[in-house]
C-alpha positions in Angstrom: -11.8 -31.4 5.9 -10.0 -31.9 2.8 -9.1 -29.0 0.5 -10.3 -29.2 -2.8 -7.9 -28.3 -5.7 -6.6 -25.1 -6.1 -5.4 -24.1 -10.2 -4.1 -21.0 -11.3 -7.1 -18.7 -12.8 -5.4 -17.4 -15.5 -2.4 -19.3 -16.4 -0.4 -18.6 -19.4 2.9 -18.8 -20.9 5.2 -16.0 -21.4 8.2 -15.8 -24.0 11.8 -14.4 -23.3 14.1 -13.5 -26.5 17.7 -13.0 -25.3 19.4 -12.4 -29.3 19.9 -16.4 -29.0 17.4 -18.1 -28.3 13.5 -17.9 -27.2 12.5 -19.9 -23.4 9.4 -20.3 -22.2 8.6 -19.7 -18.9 4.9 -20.3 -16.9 3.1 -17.7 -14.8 0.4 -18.7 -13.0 -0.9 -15.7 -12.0 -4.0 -15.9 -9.0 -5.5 -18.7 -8.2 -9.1 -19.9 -8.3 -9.7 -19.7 -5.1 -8.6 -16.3 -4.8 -10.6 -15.1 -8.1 -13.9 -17.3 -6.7 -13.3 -15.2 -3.4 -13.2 -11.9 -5.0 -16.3 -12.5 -7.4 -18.3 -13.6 -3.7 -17.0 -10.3 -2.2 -18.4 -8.7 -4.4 -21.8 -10.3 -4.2 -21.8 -10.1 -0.7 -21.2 -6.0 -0.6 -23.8 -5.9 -2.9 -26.3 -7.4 -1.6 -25.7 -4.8 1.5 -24.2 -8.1 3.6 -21.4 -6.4 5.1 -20.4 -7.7 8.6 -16.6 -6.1 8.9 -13.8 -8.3 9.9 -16.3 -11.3 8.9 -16.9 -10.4 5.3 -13.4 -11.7 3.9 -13.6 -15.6 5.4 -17.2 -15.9 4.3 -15.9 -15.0 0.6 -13.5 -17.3 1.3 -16.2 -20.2 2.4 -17.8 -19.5 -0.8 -14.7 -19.5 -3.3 -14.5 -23.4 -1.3 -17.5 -24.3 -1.6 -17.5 -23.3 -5.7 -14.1 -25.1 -5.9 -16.0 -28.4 -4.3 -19.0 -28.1 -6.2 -16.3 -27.8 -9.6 -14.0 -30.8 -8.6 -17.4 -32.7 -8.7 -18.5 -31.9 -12.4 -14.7 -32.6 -13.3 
């Protein structure tokens, strides 16, 4: 199965002054997948769900499944 794409959730840009000069560099901080995964987890415990060691890959399924279902609308 293919992966669907993966962006940083909450990219930005941060600015260095050295005296001289200003740069630019990117952080990219978590991904979406990883931010999609936490928001399931959540749901899941919630919703009283909780099967141990199983809990973490089924947010996981979900966080791909939501990154699908997005590259679709795109």
């Amino acid at each position: 199965m293919n992966k669907p794409p993966n962006p940083p959730a909450f990219p930005n840009q941060e600015h260095a002054w050295d005296g001289t000069q200003k740069s630019i560099y990117a952080s990219e901080g978590m991904t979406l997948r990883d931010y999609f995964a936490a928001k399931a987890l959540l749901g899941i415990i919630a919703g009283n769900h909780y099967a141990g060691e199983e809990i973490a890959p089924l947010a996981y399924e979900f966080a791909d499944d939501m990154l699908r279902a997005r590259s679709k609308e795109l």
